[in-house]
N, CA, C and O atoms as CSV, one atom per row, in Angstrom:
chain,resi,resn,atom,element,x,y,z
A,1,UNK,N,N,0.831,-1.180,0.000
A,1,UNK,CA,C,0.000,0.000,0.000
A,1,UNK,C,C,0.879,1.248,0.000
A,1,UNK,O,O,1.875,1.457,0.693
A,2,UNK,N,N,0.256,2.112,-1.008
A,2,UNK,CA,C,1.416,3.360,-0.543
A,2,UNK,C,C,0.875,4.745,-0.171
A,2,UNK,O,O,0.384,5.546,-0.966
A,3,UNK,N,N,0.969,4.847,0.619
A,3,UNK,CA,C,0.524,6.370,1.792
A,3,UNK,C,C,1.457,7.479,1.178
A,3,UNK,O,O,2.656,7.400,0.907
A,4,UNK,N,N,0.441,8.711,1.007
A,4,UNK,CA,C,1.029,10.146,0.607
A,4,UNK,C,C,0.621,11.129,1.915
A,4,UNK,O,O,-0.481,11.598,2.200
A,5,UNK,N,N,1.900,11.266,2.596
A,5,UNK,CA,C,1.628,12.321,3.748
A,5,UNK,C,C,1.924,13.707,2.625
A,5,UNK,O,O,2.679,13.835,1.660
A,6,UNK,N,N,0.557,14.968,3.540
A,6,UNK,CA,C,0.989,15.682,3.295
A,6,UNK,C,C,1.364,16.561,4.114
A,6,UNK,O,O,0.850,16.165,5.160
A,7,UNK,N,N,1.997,17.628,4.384
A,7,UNK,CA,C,1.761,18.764,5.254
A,7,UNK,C,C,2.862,19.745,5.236
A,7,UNK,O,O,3.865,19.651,5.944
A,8,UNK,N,N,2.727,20.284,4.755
A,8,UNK,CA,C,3.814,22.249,4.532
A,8,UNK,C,C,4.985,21.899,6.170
A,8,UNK,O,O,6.152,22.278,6.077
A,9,UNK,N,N,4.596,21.301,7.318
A,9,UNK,CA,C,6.035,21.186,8.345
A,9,UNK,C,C,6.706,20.100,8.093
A,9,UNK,O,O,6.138,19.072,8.462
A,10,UNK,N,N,7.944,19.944,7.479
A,10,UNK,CA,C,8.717,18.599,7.303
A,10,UNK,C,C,8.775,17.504,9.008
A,10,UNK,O,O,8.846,16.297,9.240
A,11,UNK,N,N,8.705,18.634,9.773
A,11,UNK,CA,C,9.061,17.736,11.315
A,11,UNK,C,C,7.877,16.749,11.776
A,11,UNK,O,O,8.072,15.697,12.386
A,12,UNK,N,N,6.673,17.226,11.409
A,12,UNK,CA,C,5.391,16.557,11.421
A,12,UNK,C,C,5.414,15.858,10.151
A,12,UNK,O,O,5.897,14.863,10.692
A,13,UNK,N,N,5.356,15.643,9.420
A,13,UNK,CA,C,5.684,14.969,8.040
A,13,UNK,C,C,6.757,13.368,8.547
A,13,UNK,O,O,6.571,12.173,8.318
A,14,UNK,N,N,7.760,14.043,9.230
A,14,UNK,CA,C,8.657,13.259,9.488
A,14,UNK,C,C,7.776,11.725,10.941
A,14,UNK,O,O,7.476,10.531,10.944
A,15,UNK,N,N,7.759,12.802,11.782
A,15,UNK,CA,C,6.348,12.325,12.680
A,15,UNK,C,C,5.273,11.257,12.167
A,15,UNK,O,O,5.155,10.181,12.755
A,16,UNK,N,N,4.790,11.459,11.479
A,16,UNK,CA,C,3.828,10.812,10.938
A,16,UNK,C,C,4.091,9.651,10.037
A,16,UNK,O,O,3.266,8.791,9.728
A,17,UNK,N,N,5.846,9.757,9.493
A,17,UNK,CA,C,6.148,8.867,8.791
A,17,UNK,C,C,6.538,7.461,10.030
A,17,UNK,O,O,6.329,6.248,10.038
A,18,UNK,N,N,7.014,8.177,10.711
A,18,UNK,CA,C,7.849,7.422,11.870
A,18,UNK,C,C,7.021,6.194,12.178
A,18,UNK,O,O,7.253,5.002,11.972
A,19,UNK,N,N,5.607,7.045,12.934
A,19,UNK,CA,C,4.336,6.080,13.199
A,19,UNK,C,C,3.983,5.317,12.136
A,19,UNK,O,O,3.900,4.123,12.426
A,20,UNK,N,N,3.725,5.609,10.910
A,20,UNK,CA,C,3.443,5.021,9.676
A,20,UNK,C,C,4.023,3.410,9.726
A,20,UNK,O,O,3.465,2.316,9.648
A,21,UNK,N,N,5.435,3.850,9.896
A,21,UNK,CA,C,6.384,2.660,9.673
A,21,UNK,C,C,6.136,1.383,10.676
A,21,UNK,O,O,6.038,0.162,10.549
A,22,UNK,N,N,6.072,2.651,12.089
A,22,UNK,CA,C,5.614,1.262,13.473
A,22,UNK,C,C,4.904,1.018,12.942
A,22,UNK,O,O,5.191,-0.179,12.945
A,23,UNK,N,N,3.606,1.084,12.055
A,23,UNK,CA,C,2.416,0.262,11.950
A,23,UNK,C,C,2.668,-0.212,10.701
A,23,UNK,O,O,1.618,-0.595,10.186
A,24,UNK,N,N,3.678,-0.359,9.950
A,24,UNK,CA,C,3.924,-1.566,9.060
A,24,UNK,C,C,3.848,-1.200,7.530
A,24,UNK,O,O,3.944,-1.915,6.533
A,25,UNK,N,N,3.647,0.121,7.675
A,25,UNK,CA,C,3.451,1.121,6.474
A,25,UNK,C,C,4.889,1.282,5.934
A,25,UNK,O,O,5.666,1.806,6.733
A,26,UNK,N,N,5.371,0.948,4.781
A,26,UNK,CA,C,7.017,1.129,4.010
A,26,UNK,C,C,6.866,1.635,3.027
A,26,UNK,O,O,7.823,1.631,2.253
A,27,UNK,N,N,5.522,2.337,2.589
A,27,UNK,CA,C,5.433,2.727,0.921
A,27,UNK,C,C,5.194,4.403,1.242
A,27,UNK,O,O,4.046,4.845,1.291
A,28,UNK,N,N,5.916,4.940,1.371
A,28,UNK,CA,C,5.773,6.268,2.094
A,28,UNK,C,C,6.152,7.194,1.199
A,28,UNK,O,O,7.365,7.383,1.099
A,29,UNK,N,N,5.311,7.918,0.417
A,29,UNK,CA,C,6.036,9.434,-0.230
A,29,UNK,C,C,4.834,10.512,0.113
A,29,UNK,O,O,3.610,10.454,0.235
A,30,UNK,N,N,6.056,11.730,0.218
A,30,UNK,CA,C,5.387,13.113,0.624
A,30,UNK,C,C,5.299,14.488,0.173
A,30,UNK,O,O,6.322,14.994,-0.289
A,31,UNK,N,N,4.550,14.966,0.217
A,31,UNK,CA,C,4.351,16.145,-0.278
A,31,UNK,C,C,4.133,17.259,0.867
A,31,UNK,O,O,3.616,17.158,1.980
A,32,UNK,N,N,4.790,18.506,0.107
A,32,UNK,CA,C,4.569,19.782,1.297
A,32,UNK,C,C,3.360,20.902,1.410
A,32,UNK,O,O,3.051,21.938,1.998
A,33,UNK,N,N,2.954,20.070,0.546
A,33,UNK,CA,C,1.259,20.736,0.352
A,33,UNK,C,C,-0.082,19.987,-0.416
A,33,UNK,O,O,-0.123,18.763,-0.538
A,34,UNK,N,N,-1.076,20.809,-0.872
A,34,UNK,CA,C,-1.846,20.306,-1.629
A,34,UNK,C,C,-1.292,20.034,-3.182
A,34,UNK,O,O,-1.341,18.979,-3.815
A,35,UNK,N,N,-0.854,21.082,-3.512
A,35,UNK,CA,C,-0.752,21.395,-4.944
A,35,UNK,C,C,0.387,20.473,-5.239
A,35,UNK,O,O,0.381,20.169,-6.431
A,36,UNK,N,N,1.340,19.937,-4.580
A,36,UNK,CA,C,2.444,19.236,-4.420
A,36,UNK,C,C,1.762,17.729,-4.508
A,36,UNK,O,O,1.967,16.934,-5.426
A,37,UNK,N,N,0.828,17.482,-3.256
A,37,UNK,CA,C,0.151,16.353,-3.249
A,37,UNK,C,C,-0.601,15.908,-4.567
A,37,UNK,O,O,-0.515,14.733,-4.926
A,38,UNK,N,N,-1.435,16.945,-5.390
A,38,UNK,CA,C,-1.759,16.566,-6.414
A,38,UNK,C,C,-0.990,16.166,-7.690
A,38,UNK,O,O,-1.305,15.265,-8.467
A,39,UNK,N,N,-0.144,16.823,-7.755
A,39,UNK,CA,C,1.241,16.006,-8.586
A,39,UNK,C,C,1.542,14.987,-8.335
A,39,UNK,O,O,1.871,14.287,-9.292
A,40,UNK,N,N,1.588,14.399,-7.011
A,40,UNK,CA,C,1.965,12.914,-6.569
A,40,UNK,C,C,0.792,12.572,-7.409
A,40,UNK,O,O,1.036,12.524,-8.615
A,41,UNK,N,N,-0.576,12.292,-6.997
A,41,UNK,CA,C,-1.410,11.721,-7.126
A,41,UNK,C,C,-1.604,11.708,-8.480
A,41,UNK,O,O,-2.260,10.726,-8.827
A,42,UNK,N,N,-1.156,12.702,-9.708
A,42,UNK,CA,C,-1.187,12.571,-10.974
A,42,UNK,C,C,0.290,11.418,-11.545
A,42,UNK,O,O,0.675,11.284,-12.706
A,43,UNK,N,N,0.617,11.025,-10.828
A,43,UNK,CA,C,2.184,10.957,-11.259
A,43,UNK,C,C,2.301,9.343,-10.707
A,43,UNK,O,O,3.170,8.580,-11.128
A,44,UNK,N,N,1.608,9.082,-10.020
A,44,UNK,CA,C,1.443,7.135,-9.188
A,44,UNK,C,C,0.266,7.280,-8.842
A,44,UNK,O,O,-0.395,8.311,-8.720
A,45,UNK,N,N,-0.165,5.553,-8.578
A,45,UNK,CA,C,-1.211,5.589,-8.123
A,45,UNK,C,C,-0.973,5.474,-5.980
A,45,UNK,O,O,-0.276,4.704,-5.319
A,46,UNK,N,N,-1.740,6.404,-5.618
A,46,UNK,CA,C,-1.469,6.382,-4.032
A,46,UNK,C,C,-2.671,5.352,-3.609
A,46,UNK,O,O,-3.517,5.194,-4.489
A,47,UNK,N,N,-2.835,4.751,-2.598
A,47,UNK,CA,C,-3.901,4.359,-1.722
A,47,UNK,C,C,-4.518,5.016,-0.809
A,47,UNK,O,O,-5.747,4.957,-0.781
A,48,UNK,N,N,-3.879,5.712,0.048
A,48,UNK,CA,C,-4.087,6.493,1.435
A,48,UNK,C,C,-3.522,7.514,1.510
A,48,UNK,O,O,-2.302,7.439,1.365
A,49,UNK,N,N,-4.208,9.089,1.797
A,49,UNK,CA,C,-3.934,10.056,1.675
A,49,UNK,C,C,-4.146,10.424,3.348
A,49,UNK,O,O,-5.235,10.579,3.901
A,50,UNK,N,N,-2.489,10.538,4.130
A,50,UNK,CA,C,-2.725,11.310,5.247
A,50,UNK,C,C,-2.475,13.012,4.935
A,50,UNK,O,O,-1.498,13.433,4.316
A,51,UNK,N,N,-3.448,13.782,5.436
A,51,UNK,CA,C,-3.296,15.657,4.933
A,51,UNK,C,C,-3.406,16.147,6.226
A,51,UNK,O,O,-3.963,15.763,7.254
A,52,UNK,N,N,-2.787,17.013,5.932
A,52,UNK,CA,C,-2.808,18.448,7.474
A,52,UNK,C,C,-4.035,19.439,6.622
A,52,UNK,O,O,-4.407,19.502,5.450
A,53,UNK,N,N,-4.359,20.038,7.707
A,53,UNK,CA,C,-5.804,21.110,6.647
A,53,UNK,C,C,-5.075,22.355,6.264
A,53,UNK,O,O,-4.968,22.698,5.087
A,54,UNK,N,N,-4.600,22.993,7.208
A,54,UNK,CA,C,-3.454,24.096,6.952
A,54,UNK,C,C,-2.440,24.583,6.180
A,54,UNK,O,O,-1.595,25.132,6.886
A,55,UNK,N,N,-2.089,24.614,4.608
A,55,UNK,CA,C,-1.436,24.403,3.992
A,55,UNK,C,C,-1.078,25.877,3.384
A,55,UNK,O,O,-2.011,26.582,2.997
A,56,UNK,N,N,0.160,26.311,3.304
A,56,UNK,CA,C,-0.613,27.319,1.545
A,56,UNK,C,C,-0.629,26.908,0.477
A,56,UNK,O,O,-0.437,25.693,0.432
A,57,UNK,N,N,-0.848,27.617,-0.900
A,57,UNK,CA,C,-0.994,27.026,-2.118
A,57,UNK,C,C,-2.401,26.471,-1.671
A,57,UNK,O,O,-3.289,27.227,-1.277
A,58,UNK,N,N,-2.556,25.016,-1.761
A,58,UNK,CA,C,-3.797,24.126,-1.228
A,58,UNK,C,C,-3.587,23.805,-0.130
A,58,UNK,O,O,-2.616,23.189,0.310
A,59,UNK,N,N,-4.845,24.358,0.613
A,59,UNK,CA,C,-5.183,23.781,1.852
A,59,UNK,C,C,-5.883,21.741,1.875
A,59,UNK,O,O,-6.220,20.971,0.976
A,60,UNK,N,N,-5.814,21.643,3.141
A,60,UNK,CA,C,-6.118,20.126,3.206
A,60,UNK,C,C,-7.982,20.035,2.860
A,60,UNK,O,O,-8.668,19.127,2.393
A,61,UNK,N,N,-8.142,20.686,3.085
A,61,UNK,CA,C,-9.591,20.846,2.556
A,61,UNK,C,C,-9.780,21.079,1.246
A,61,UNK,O,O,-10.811,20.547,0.834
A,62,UNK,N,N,-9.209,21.638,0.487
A,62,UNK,CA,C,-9.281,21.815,-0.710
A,62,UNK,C,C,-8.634,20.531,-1.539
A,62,UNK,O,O,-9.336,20.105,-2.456
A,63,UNK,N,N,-7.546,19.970,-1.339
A,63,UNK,CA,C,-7.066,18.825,-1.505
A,63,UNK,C,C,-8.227,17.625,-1.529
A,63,UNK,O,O,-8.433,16.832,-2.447
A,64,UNK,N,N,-8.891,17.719,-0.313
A,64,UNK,CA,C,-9.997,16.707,0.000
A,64,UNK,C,C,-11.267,16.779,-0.992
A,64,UNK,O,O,-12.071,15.855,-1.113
A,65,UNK,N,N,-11.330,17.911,-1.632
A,65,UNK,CA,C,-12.504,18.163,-2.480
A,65,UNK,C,C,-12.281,18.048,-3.632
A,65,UNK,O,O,-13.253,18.051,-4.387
A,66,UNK,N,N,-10.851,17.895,-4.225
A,66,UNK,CA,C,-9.755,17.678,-5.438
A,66,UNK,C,C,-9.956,16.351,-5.400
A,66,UNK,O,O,-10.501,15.908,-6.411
A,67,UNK,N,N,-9.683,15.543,-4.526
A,67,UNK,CA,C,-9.396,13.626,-4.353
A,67,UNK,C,C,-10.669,13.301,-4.531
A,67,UNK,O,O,-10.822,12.225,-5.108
A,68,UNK,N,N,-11.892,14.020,-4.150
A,68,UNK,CA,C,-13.222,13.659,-4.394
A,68,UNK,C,C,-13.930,13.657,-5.200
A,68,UNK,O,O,-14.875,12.900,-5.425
A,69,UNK,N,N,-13.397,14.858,-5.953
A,69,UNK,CA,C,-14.412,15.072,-7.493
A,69,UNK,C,C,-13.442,14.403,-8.235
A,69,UNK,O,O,-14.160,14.248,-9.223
A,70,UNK,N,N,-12.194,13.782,-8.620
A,70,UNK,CA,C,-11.823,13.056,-9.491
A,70,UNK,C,C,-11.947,11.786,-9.313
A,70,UNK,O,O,-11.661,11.152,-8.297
A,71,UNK,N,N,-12.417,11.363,-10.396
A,71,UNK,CA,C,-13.226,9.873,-10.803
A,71,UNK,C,C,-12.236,8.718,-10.707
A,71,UNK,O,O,-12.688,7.578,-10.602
A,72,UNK,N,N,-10.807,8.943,-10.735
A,72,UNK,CA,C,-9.650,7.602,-10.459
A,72,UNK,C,C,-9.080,7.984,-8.838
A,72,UNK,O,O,-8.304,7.123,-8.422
A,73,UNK,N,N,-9.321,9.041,-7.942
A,73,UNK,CA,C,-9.378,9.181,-6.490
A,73,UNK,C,C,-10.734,9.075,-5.432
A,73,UNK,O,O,-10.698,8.677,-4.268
A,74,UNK,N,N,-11.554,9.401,-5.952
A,74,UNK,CA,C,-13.001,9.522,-4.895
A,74,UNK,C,C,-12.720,8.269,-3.901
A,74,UNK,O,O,-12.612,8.325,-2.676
A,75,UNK,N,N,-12.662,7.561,-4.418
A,75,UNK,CA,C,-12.528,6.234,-3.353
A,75,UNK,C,C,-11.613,6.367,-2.320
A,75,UNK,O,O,-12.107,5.860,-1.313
A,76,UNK,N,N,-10.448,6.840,-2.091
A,76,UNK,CA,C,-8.622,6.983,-1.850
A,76,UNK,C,C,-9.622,7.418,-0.313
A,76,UNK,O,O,-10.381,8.347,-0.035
A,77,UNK,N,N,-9.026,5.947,0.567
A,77,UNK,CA,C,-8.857,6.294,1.661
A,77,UNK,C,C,-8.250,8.163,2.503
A,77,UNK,O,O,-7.184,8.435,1.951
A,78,UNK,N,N,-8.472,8.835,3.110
A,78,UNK,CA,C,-8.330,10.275,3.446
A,78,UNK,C,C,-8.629,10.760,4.834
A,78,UNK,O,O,-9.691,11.246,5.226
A,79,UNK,N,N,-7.277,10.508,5.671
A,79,UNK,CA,C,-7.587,11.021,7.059
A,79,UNK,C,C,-6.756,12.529,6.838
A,79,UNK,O,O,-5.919,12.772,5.969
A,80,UNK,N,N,-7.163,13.266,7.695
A,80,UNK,CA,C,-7.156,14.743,7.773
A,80,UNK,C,C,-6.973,15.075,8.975
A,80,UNK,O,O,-7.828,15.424,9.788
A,81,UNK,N,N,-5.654,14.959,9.142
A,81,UNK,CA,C,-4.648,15.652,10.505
A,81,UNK,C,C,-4.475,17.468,10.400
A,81,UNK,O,O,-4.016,18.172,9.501
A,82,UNK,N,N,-5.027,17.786,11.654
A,82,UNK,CA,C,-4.979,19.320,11.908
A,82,UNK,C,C,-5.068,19.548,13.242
A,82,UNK,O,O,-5.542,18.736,14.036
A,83,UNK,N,N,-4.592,20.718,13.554
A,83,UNK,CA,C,-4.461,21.788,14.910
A,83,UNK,C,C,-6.085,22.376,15.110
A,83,UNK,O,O,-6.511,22.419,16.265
A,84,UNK,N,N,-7.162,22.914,13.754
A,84,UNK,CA,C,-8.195,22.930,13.647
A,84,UNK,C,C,-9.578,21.854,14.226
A,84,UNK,O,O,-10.387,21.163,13.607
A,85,UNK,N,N,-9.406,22.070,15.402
A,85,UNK,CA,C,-10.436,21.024,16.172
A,85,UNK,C,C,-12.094,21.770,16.432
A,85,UNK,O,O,-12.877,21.452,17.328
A,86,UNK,N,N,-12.297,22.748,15.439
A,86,UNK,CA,C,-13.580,23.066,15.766
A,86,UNK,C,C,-14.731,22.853,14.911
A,86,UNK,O,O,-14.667,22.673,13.695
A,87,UNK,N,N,-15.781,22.882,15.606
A,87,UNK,CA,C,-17.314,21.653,14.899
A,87,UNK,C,C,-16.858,22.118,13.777
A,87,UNK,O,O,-16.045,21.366,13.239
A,88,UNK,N,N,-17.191,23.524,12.979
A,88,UNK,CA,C,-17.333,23.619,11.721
A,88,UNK,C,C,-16.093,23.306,10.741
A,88,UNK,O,O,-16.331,23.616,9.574
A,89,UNK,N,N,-14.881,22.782,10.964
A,89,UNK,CA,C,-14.210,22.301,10.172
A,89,UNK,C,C,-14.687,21.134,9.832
A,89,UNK,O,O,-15.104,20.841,8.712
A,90,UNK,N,N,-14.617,20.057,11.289
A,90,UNK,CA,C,-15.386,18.305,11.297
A,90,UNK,C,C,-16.094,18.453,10.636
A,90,UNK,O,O,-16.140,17.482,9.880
A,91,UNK,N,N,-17.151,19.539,10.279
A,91,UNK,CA,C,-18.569,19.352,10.072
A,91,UNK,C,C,-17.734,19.346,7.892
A,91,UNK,O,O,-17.924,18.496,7.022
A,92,UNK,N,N,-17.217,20.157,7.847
A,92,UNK,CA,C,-17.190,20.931,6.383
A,92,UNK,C,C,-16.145,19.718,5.779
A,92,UNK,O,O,-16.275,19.208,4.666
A,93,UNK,N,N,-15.356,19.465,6.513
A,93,UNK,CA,C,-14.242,18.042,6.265
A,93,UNK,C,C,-15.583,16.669,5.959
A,93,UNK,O,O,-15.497,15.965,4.954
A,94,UNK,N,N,-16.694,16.491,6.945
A,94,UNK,CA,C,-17.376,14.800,6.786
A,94,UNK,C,C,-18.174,15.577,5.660
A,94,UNK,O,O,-18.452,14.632,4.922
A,95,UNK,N,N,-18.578,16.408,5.215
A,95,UNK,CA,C,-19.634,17.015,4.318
A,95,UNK,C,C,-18.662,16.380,2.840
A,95,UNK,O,O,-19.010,15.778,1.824
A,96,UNK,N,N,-17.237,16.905,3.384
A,96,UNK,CA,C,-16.150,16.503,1.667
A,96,UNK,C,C,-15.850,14.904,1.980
A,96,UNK,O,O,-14.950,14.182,1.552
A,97,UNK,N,N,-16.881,14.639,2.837
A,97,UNK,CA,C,-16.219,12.393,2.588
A,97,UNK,C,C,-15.041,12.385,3.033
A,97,UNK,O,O,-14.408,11.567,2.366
A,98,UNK,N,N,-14.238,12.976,4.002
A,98,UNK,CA,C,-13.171,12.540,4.733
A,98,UNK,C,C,-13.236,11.141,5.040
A,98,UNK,O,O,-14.332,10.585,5.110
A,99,UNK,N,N,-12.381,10.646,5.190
A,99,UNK,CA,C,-12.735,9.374,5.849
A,99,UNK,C,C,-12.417,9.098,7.664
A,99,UNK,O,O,-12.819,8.175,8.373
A,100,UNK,N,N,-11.603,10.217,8.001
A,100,UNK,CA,C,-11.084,9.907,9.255
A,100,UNK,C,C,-10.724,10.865,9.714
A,100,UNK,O,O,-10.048,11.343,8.803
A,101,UNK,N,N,-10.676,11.639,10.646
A,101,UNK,CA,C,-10.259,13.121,11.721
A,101,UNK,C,C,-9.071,13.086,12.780
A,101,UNK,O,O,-9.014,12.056,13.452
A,102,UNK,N,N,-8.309,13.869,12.973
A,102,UNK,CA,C,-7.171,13.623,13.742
A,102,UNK,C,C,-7.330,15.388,14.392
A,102,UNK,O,O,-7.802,16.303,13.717
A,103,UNK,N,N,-7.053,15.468,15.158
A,103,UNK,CA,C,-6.546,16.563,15.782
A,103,UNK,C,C,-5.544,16.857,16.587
A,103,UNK,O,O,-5.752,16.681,17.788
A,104,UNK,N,N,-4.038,17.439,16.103
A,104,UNK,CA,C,-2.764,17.795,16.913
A,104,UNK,C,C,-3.052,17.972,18.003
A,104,UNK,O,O,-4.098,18.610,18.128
A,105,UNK,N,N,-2.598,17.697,18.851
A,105,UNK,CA,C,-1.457,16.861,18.997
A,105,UNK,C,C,-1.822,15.701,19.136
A,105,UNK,O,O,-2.769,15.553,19.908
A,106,UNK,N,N,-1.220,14.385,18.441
A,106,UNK,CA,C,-1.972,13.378,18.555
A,106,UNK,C,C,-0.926,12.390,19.089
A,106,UNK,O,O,0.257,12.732,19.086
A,107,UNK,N,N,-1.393,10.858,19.671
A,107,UNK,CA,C,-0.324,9.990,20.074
A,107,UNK,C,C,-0.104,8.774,18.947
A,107,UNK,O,O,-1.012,8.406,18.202
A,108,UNK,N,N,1.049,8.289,18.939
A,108,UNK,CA,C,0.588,7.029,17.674
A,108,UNK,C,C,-0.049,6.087,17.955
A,108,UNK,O,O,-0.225,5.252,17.068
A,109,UNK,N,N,-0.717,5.828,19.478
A,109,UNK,CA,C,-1.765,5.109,19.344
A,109,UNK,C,C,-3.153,5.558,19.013
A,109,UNK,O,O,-4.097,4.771,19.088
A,110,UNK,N,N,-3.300,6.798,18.650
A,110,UNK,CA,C,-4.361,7.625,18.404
A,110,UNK,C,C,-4.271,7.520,16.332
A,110,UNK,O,O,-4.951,7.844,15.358
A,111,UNK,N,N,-3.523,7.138,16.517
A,111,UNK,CA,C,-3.302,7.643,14.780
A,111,UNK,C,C,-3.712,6.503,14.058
A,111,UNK,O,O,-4.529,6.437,13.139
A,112,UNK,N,N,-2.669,5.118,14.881
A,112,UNK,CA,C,-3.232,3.609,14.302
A,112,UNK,C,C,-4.772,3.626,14.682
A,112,UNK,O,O,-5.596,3.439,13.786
A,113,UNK,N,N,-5.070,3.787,15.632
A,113,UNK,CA,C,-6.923,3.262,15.764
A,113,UNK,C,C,-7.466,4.355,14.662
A,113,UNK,O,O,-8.443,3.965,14.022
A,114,UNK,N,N,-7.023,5.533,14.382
A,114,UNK,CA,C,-8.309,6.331,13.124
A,114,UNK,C,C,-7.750,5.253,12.115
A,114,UNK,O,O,-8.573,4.591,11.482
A,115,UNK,N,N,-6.219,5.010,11.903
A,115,UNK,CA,C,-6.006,4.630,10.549
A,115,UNK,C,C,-6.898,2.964,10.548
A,115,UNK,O,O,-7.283,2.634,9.426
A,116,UNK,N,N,-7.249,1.878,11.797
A,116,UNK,CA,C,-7.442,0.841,11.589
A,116,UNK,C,C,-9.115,1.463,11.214
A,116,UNK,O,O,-9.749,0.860,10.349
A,117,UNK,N,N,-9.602,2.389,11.746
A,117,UNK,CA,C,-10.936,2.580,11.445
A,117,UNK,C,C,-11.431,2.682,9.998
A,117,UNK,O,O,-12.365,2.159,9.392
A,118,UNK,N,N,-10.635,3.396,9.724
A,118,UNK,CA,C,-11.197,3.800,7.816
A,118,UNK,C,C,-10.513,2.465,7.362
A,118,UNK,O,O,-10.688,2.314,6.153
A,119,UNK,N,N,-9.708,1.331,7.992
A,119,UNK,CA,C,-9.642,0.351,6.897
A,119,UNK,C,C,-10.020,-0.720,6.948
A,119,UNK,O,O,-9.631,-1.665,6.262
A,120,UNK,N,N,-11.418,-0.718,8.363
A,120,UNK,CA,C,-12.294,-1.672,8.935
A,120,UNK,C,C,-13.331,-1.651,7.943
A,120,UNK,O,O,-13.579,-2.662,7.287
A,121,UNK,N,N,-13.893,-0.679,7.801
A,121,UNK,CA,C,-14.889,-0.032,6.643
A,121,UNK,C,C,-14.414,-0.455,5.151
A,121,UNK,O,O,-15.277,-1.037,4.495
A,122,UNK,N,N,-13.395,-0.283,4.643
A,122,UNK,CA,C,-12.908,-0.534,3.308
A,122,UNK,C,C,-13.339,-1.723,2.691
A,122,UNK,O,O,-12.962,-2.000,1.552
């Protein structure tokens, strides 16, 4: 399986890869934004899209509405890691078919249970 982290801070990027790996994840490429992320996603095929919402260029929300309206991504697993923990993001993120919510600061046992969740469902 191969996971596309995204997120504009390399140190959280790095973070997220770390956990990735404890949980058995080795197919790891990243991007420092949306607009970055969508080049990946034109360029291989990804499975799982971890995004921060906060980005410039493309935000993670906008990214999420990009992976959704295209007809070879809509499906693409999509958890959405952010510092943004208030209703109306959750609300505007499950409205774009997120598949999974994270909110910074998180632990990596917090990260494997969203990630086992969206792939209980799959």
């Amino acid at each position: 399986m191969k996971v596309l982290v995204v997120d504009d801070f390399s140190t959280m990027r790095r973070i997220i890869k770390n956990i990735l790996r404890q949980l058995g994840f080795e197919n790891i490429r990243e991007a420092d934004d949306g607009q970055a992320a969508l080049e990946v996603l034109r360029s291989e095929k990804i499975d799982f899209i971890i995004s921060d919402w906060n980005m410039p260029r493309l935000s993670g929300i906008e990214l999420l509405k990009a992976v959704r309206t295209t007809a070879e991504w809509k499906d693409t697993p999509f958890l959405m890691v952010t510092a943004e923990g208030q209703k109306e993001n959750v609300i505007e993120a499950v409205k774009a078919k997120v598949s999974n919510y994270i909110v910074k600061p998180f632990t990596p046992e917090t990260l494997g249970e969203k990630i086992n969740k969206i792939f209980e469902v799959h």
